[in-house]
C-alpha positions in Angstrom: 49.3 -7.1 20.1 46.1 -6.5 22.5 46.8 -2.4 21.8 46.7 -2.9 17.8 43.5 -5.2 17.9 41.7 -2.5 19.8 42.9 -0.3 17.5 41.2 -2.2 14.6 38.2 -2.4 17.0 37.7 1.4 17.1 38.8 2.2 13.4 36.0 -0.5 12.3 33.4 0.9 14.9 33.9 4.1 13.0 33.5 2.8 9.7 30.3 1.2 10.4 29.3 4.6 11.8 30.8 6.4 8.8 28.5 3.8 6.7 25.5 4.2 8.8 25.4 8.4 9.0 26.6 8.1 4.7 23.2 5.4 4.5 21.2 7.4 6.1 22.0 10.8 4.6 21.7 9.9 1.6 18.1 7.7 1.7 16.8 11.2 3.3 17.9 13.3 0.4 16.9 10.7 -2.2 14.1 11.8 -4.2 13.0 8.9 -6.4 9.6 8.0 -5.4 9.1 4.1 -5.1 5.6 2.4 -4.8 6.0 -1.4 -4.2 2.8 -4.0 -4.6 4.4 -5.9 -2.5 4.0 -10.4 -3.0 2.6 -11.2 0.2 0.4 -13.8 -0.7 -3.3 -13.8 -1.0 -3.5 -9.7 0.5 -2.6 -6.9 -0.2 0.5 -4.5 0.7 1.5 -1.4 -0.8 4.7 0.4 0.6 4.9 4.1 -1.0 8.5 5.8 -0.4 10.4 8.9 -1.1 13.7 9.3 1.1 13.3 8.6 4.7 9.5 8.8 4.4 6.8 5.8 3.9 3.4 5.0 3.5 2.2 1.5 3.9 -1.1 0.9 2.5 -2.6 -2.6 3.9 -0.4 -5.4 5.5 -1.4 -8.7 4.4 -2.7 -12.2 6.0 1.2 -12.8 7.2 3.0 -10.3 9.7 6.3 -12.6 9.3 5.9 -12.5 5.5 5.3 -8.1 5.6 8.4 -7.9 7.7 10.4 -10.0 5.2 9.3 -7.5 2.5 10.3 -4.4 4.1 13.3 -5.8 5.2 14.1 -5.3 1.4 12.7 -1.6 0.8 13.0 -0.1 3.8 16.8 0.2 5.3 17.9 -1.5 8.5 18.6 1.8 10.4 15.1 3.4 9.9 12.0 2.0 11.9 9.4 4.4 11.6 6.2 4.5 9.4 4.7 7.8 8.5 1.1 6.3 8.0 -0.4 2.9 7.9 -3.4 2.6 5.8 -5.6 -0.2 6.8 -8.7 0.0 3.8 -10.3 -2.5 5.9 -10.9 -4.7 8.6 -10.1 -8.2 6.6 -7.5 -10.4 7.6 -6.0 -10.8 4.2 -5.5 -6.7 4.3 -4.7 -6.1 8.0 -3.0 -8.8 9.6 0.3 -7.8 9.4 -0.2 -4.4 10.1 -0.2 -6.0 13.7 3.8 -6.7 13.5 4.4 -3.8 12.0 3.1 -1.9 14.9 5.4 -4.2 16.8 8.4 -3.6 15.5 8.3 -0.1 13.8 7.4 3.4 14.6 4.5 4.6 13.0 3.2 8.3 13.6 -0.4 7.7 12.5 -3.0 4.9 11.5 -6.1 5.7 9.3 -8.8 3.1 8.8 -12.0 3.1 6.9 -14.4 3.2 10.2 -15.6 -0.3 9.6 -16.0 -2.5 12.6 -14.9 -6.0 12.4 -15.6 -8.8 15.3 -12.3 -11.0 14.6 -9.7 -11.5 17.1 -7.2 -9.9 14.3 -9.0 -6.8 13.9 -9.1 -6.6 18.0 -5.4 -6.8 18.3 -4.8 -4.1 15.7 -6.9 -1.8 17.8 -4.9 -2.7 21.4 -1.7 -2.6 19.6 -2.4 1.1 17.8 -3.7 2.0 22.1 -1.0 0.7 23.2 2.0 2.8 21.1 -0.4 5.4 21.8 -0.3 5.6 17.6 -2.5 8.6 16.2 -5.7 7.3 14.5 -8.0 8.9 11.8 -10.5 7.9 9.9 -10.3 8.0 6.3 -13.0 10.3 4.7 -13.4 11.4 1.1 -11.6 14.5 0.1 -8.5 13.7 2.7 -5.0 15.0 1.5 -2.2 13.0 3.1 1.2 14.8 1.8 4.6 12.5 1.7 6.4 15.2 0.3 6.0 18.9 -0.9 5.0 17.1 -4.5 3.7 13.4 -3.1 0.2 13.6 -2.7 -2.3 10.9 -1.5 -6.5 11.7 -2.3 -8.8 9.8 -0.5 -12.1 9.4 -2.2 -13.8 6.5 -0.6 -15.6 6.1 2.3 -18.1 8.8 3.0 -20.2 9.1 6.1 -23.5 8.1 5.1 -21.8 4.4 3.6 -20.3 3.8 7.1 -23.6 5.2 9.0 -25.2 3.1 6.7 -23.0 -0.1 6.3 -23.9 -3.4 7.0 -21.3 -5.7 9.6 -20.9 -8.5 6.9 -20.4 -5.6 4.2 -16.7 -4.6 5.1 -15.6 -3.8 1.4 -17.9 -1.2 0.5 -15.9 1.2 3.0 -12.3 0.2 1.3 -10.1 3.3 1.8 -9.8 4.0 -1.9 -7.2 6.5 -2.8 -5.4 8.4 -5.4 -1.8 9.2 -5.3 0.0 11.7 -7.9 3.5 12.8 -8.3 3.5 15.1 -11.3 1.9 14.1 -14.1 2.1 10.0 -12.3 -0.9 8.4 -10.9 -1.4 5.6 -9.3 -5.4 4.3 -8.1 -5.2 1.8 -4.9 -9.4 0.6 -4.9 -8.8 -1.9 -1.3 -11.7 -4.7 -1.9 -14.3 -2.2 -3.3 -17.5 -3.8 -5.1 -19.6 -2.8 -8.2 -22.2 -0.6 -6.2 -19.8 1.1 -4.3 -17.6 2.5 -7.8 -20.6 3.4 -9.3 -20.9 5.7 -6.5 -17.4 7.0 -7.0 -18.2 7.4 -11.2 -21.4 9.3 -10.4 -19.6 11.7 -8.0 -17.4 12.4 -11.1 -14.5 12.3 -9.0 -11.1 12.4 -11.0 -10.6 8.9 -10.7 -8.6 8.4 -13.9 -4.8 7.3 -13.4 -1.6 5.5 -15.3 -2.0 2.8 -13.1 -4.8 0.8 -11.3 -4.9 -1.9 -8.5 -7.3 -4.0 -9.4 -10.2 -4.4 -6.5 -10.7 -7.7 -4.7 -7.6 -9.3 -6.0 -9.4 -9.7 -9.4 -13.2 -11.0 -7.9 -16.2 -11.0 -10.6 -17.8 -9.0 -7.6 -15.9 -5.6 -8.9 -13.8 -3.6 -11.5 -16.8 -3.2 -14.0 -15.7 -2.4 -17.9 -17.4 1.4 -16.6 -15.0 1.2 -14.2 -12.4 0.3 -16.4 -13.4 2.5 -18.8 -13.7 5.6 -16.3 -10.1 5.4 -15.0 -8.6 4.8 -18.1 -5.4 2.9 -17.1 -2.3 1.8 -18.8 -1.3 -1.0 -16.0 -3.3 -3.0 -13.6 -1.7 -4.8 -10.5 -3.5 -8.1 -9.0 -2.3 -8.9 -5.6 -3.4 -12.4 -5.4 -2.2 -15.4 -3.8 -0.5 -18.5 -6.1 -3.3 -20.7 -6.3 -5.3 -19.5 -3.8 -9.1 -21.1 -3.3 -10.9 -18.6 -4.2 -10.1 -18.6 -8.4 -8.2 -15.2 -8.3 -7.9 -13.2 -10.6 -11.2 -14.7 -12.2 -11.4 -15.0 -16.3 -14.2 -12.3 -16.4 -11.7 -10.0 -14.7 -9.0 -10.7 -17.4 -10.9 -10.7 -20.2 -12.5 -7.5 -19.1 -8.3 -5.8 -18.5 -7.5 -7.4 -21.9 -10.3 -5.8 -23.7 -9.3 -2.4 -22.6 -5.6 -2.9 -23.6 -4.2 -2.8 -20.0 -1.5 -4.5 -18.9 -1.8 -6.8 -16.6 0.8 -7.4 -14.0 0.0 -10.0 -10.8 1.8 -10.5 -8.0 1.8 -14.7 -7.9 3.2 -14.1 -11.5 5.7 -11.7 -11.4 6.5 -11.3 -7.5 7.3 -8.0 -6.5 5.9 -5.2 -8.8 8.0 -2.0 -8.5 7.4 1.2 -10.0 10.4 4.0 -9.7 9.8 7.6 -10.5 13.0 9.7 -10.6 12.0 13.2 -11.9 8.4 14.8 -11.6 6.6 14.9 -14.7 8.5 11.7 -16.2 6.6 8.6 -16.3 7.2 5.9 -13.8 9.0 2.8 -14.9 8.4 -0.5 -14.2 11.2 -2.1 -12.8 12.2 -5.8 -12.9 9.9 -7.8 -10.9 11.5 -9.9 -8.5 
């Protein structure tokens, strides 16, 4: 009796294993791109995946809430993080980026170059030092590759708006980026104001994409109808907190999106918002929110 339950020991040992390595082998060689707006409250998080490979754009006010949320997209047996984007230095963007650096591996962190004074921001920095993570700061006209075909554009900051930025002005240097997969787009804005995108439309920078995140979790204080009207966007995604204090997404912001004919998807409605792209060139689909 004792020899046949070792026996079933080792045969289901190996079947885990078998399980594992079959897991594993096949997320690697999977090349659907995902890009998740993740419901994290009153934040944002953005995980971006093909295969084995991630980018996590933002983390959040929560670091137990962001874990939760991977948990779900990101498979048991794989801890690593290929970049972490932190825009910038506001709780409600980088707070769980602080777990994540706890618990995962992540090869490099790239921030806007905004300094912030709170104890948050702080233990992001000592945490990145202390896994010895690589850091860069985001400038416009940095490519960040995923894959041979995933591409992530960075058009926002610039040097003169961080020599010139004020402490209490944080959002003007949002890490604003563009990510394309064939013919796909997608346009992630941080908490960028008015002034600062009429910077990006007078650079005429190719800005226009199928689908937007809406600045500032849908403040009056940005996404202008010239904005609106510059990217030209099918979809828009509000991260935004179930009634959160601050009147997000407000009814200028809405009216605005409804006048242009975009769809508006928001994470304290619909949870979740997923996006799967199976085959370059063919539009990405909206999958059912959680």
């Amino acid at each position: 009796m004792p020899n046949r339950k070792l026996i079933y020991f080792f045969i289901g040992t190996l079947l885990t294993f078998c399980l594992i390595f079959f897991g594993v082998t096949s997320n690697a060689q999977n090349k659907k791109l995902q890009v998740a707006f993740l419901d994290v409250g009153q934040g944002d998080a953005i995980l971006i995946s093909r295969g084995d490979k991630q980018i996590l754009i933002d983390g959040g006010p929560s670091g137990t809430k962001l874990l939760e949320k991977l948990g779900e997209y990101v498979p048991f047996w794989d801890r690593k993080i290929d970049v972490l984007i932190a825009t910038h230095p506001d709780a409600d963007h980088i707070a769980g980026l602080v777990d994540v650096l706890k618990n995962y591996s992540v090869d490099e962190l790239i921030e806007s170059g905004a300094q912030s004074e709170s104890q948050i921001f702080a233990a992001l920095k000592k945490m990145a030092e202390d896994k010895k993570v690589e850091k860069q700061i985001a400038r416009r006209g940095m490519k960040i590759k995923l894959d041979d075909d995933v591409q992530l554009e960075i058009f926002n900051p610039t040097n003169p708006i961080i020599d010139d930025l004020k402490k209490d002005d944080t959002n003007s240097a949002s890490v604003v980026a563009k990510l394309t997969y064939g013919e796909n787009s997608f346009l992630f804005t941080g908490d960028l104001p008015l002034e600062a995108e009429n910077q990006l439309i007078a650079a005429e920078l190719p800005l226009k994409s199928q689908i937007l995140k809406v600045s500032h979790h849908g403040s009056k204080s940005a996404t202008s109808l010239n904005f609106l009207e510059f990217v030209h966007s099918n979809d828009a995604i509000v991260s935004v907190g179930k009634g959160n204090r601050y009147g997000h997404p407000t009814a200028e912001i809405l009216d605005r999106l409804k006048k242009q004919k975009i769809k508006i998807l928001r994470t304290d409605e619909s949870g979740d918002v997923i996006y799967n792209c199976d085959v370059v060139g063919d539009k990405c689909e909206l999958a059912t929110a959680k």
